[in-house]
C-alpha positions as semicolon CSV with decimal commas, in nm:
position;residue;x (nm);y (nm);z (nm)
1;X;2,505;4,910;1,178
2;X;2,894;4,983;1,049
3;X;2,929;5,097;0,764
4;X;3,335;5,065;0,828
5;X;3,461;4,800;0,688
6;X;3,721;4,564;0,889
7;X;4,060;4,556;0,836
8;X;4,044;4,167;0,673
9;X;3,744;4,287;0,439
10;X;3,987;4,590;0,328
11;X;4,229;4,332;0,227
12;X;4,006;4,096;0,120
13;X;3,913;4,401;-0,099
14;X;4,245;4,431;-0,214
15;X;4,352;4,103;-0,259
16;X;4,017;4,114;-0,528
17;X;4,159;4,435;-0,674
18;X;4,505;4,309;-0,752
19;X;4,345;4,006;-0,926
20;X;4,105;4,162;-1,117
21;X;4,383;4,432;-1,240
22;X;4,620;4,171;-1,334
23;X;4,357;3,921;-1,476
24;X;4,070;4,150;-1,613
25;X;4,261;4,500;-1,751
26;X;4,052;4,678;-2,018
27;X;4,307;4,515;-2,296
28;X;4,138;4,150;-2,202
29;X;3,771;4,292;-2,154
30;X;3,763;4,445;-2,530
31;X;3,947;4,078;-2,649
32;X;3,681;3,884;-2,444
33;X;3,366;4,144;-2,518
34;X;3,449;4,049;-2,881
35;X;3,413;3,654;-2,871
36;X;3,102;3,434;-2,848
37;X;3,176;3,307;-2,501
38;X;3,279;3,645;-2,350
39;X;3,473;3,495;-2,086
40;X;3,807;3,320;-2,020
41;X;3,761;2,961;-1,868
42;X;4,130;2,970;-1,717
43;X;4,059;3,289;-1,547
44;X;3,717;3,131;-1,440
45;X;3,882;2,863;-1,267
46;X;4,104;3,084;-1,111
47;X;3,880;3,277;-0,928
48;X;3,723;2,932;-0,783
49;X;4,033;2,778;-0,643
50;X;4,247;3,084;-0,581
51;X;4,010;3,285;-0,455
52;X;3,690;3,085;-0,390
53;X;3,508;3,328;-0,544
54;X;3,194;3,130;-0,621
55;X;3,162;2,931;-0,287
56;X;3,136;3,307;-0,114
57;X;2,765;3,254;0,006
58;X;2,695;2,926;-0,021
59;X;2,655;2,765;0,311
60;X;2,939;2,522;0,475
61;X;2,694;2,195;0,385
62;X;2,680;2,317;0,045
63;X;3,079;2,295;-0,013
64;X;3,088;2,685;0,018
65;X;3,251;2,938;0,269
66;X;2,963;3,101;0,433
67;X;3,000;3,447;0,424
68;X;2,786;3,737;0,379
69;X;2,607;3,973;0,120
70;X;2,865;4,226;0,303
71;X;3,163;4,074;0,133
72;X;3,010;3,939;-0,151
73;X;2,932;4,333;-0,267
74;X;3,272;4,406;-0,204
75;X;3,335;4,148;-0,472
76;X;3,079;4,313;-0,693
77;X;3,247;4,600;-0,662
78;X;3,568;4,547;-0,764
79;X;3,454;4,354;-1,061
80;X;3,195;4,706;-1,197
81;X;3,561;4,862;-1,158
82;X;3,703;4,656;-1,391
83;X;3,415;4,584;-1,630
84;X;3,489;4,145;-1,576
85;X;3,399;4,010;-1,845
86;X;3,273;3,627;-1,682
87;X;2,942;3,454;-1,619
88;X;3,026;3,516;-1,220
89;X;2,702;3,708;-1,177
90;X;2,457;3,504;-1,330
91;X;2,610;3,201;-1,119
92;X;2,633;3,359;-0,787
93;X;2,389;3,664;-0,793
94;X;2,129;3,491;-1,005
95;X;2,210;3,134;-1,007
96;X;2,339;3,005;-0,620
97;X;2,072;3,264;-0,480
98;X;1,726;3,092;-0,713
99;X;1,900;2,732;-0,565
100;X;1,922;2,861;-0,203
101;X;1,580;3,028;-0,246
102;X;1,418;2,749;-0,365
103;X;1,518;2,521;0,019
104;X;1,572;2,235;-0,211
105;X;1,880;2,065;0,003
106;X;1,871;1,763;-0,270
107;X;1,944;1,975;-0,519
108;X;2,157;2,249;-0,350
109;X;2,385;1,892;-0,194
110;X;2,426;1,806;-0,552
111;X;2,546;2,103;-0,791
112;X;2,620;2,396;-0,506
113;X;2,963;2,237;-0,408
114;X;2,996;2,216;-0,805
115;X;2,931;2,585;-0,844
116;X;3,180;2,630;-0,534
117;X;3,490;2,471;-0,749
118;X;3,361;2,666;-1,083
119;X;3,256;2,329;-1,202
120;X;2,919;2,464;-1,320
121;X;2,795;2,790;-1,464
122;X;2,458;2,861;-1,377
123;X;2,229;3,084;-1,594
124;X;1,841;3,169;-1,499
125;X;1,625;3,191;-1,782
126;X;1,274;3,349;-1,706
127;X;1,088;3,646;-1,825
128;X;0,934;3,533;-2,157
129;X;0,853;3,948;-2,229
130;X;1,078;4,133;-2,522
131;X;0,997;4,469;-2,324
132;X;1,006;4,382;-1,967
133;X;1,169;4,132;-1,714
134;X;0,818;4,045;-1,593
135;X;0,740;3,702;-1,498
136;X;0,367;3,741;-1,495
137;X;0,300;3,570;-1,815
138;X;0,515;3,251;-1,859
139;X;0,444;3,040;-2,192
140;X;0,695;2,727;-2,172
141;X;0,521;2,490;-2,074
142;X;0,688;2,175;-1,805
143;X;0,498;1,842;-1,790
144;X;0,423;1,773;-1,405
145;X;0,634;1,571;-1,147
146;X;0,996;1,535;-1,082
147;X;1,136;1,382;-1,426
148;X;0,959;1,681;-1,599
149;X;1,026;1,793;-1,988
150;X;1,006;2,194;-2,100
151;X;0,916;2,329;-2,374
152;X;0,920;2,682;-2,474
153;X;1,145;3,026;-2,580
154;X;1,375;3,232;-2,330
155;X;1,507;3,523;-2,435
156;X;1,736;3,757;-2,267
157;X;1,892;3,518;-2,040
158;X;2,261;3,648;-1,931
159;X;2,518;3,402;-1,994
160;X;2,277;3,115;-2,185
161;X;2,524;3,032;-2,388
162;X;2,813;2,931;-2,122
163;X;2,596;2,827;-1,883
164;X;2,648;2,447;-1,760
165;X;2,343;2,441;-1,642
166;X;2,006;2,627;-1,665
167;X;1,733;2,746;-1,370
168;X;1,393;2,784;-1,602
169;X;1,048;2,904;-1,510
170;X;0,806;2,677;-1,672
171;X;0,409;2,662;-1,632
172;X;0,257;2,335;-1,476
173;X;-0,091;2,264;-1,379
174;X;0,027;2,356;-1,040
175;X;0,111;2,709;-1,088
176;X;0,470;2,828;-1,240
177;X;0,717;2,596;-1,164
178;X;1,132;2,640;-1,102
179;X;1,302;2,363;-1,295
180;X;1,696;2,282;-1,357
181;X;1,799;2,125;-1,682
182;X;2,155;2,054;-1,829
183;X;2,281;2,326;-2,058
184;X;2,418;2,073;-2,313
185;X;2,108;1,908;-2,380
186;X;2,066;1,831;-2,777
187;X;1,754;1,963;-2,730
188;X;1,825;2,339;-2,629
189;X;1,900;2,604;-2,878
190;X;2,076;2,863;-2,800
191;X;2,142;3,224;-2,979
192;X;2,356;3,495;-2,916
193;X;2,164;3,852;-2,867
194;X;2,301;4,175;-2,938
195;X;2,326;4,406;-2,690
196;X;2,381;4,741;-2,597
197;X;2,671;4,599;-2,363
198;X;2,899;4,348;-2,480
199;X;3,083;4,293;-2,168
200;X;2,741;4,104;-2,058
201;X;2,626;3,834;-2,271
202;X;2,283;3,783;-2,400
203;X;2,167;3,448;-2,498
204;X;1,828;3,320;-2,643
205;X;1,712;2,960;-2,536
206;X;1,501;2,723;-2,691
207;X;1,385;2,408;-2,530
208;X;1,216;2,148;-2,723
209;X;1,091;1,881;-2,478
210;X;1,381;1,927;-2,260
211;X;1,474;1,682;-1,934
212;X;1,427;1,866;-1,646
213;X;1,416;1,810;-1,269
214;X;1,199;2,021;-1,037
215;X;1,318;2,229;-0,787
216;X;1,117;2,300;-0,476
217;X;0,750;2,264;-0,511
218;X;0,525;2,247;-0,763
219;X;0,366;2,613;-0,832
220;X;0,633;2,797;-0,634
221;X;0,870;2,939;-0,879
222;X;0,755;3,264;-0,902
223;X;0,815;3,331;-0,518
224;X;1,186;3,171;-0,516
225;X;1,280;3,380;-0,840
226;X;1,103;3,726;-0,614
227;X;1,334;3,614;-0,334
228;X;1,644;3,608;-0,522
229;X;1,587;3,899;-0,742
230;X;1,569;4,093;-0,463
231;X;1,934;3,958;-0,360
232;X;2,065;4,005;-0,690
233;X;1,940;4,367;-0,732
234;X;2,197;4,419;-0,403
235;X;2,444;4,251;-0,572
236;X;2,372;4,466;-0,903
237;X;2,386;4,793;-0,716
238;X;2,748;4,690;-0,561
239;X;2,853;4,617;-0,901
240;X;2,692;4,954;-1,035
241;X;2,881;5,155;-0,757
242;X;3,200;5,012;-0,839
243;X;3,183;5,105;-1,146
244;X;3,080;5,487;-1,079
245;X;3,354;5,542;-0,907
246;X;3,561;5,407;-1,172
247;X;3,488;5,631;-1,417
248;X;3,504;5,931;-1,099
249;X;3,867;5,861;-1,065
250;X;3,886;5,861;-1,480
251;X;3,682;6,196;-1,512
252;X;3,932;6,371;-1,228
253;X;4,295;6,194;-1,332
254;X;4,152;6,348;-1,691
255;X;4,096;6,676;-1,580
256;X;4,414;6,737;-1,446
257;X;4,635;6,633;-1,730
258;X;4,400;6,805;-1,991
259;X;4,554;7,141;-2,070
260;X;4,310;7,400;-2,251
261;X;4,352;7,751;-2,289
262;X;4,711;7,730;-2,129
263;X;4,541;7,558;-1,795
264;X;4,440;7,190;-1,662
265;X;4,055;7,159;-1,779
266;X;4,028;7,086;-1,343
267;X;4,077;7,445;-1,277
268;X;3,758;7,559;-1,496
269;X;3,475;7,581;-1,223
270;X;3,218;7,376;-1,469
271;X;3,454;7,108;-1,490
272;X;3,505;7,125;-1,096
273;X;3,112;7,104;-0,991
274;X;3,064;6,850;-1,202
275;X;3,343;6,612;-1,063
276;X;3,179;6,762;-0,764
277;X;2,829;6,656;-0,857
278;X;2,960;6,334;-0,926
279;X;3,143;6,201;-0,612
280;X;2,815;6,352;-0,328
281;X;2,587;6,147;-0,589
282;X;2,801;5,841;-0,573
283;X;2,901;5,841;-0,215
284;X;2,520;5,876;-0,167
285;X;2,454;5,539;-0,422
286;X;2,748;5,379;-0,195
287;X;2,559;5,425;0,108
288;X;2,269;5,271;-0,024
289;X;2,444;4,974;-0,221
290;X;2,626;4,916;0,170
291;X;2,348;4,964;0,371
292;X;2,142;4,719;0,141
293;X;2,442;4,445;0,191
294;X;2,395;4,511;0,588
295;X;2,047;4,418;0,521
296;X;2,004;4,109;0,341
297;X;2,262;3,938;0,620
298;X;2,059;4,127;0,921
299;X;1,770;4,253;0,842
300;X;1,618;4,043;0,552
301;X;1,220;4,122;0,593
302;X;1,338;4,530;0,474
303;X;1,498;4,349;0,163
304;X;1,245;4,436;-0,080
305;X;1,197;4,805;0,060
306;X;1,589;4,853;0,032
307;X;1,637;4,670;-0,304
308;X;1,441;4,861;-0,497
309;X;1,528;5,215;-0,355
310;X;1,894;5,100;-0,404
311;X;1,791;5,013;-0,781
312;X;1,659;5,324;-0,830
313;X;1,948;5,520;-0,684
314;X;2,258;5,357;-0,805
315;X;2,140;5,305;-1,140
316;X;2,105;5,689;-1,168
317;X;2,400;5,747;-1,013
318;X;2,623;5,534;-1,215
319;X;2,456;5,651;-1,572
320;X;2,454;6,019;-1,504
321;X;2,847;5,924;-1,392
322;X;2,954;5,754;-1,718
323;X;2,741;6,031;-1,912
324;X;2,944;6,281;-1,732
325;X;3,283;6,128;-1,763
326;X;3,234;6,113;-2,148
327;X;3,126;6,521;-2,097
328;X;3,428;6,606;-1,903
329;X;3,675;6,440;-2,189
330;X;3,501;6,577;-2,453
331;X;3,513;6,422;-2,841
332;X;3,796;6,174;-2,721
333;X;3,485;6,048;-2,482
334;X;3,295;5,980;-2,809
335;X;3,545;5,737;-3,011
336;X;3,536;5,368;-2,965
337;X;3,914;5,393;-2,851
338;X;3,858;5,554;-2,569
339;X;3,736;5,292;-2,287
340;X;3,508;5,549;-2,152
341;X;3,200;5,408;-2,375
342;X;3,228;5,101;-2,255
343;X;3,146;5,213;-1,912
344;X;2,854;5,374;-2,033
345;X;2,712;5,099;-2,175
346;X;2,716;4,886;-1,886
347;X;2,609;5,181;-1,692
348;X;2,336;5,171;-1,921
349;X;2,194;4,801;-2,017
350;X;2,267;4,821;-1,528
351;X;1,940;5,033;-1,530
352;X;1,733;4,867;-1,730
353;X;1,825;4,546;-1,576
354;X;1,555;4,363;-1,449
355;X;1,339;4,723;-1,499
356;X;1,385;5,060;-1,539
357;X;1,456;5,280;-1,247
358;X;1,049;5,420;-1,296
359;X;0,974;5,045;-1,288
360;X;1,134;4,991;-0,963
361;X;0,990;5,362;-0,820
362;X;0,624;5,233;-0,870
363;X;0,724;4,934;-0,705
364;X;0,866;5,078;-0,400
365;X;0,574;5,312;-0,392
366;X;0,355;4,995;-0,348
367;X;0,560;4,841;-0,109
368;X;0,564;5,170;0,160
369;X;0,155;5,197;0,067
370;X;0,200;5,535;-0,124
């Protein structure tokens, strides 16, 4: 393995950046944070057919351009720097992932090329918990066959309220079921959450007898949401170092304009172990973000070993980063001015994403037979 990037994924990189900078500075992500949709439909499309953004891993036959995990976490990196506010990864970490999971080539012929031109927003609603993301206990309730109807409550689902279209777990006499239904349907309520993070959108969703169509088979849901939460934990940890070392480079360009006691804040040795701290314990969650990329496109049966560890590890990195960062500018850090909170809340709601770092430990310990 390389864990060098190529010249054309460096510019891919920057060709990302530059967007992202010019599209998504912090002046649009506090406008956007602060509206119900929390996300800018022009910008949206622009990413599809500028960049083709959303058709990254979706197969050729699907309408999409085939690449890797590799580039798609360079992707997810540059958008953690930036804090975008946009449905992008419930679509194409969550949504495009559950769809590609599932092996259902019907439906993937029909709405993946749609997802490619940012036609459709996908969202996936299932844990039914208020204190986990567990999926062990699913209440709505699907009648059985293809032309199915759902009933039941979703909370917590990222991006339910934009989302053109909804993935839902729903119980069958087969087993737990994976079912797509149109997120316009009269029949589907949807709420607004608050949230710790605003830059990420919480929705709940009602369904009240709700068309849907099955996807896959019957009683396999729970395995093709497993399969893609493993992929979208990658994703997630990308994301999670991107935005670490966002909040590196603010800690350090800080520290040397910060004059106390006659002297740049920098040239105190507490100030310089902790910048210190900061970049071996992101560099380390980098090499464990990149190396789980490298899997998932070449070694995909270590996936679930290598997701979780990278969980663990870059959501602790990136938290005790933005905690830091807030440290090292001192009350300024504190006010809702300064854009250094808003880091640390996505740093924050990042770990407890789909289970707390402990969570994930026990699970890894289970995996390796500890």
């Amino acid at each position: 393995m390389n864990f060098a990037f190529s010249e054309e994924q460096e510019e891919f990189r920057r060709s990302v950046r530059r967007f992202l900078e010019d599209r998504s500075p912090i002046s649009e992500v506090r406008r956007l944070m602060e509206t119900r949709e929390g996300f800018d439909s022009k910008v949206w499309n622009q990413m599809a057919n500028q960049l083709g953004l959303m058709a990254m891993t979706i197969p050729e036959e699907f309408g999409g351009l085939g690449y890797g995990q590799v580039e798609l976490g360079i992707v997810f990196e540059e958008m953690g720097r930036t804090l975008l506010c946009a449905p992008y990864f419930s679509t194409v970490a969550m949504g495009v992932n559950l769809l590609l999971a599932s092996g259902d080539e019907a439906v993937c012929s029909n709405y993946l090329p749609l997802v490619a031109s940012g036609d459709v927003r996908l969202a996936v609603a299932a844990s039914e918990s208020d204190t986990d993301w567990s999926t062990s206990e699913i209440s709505t309730i699907a009648t059985k066959g293809g032309e199915a109807q759902i009933s039941g409550k979703k909370p917590y689902v990222i991006d339910g309220i934009t989302a053109t279209h909804v993935l839902v777990l729903a119980r069958n006499e087969e087993g737990t079921s994976l079912y797509l239904v149109d997120g316009s349907d009269s029949s589907i309520s949807k709420a607004p959450q608050l949230s710790l993070d605003m830059t990420r959108k919480l929705a709940t969703l009602s369904f009240q007898a709700t068309p849907a169509l099955l996807v896959g088979s019957l009683g396999a849901g729970v395995s093709y949401y497993e399969a893609m939460l493993n992929r979208s934990i990658i994703c997630l940890a990308s994301e999670q170092v991107g935005g670490a070392q966002r909040v590196l480079e603010m800690a350090v360009e800080y520290a040397k304009t910060r004059i106390q006691f006659g002297r740049p804040i920098g040239s105190f040795q507490a100030i310089k172990h902790k910048c210190a701290d900061m970049l071996v314990e992101i560099e380390s969650a980098k090499s464990a973000a990149y190396y789980g990329s490298w899997v998932v496109d070449n070694e995909p049966a270590e996936l679930p070993t290598v997701a979780f560890l990278a969980k663990v590890f870059c959501s602790q990195a990136y938290f005790s980063a933005a905690a830091e960062n807030i440290q090292i500018h001192g009350g300024i850090g504190f006010t809702w001015e300064h854009d250094a909170h808003l880091y640390f809340k996505r740093a924050k709601s990042s770990e407890l994403m789909f289970g707390s770092p402990a969570y994930f430990r026990e699970r890894l310990a289970e995996t390796i037979g500890l």
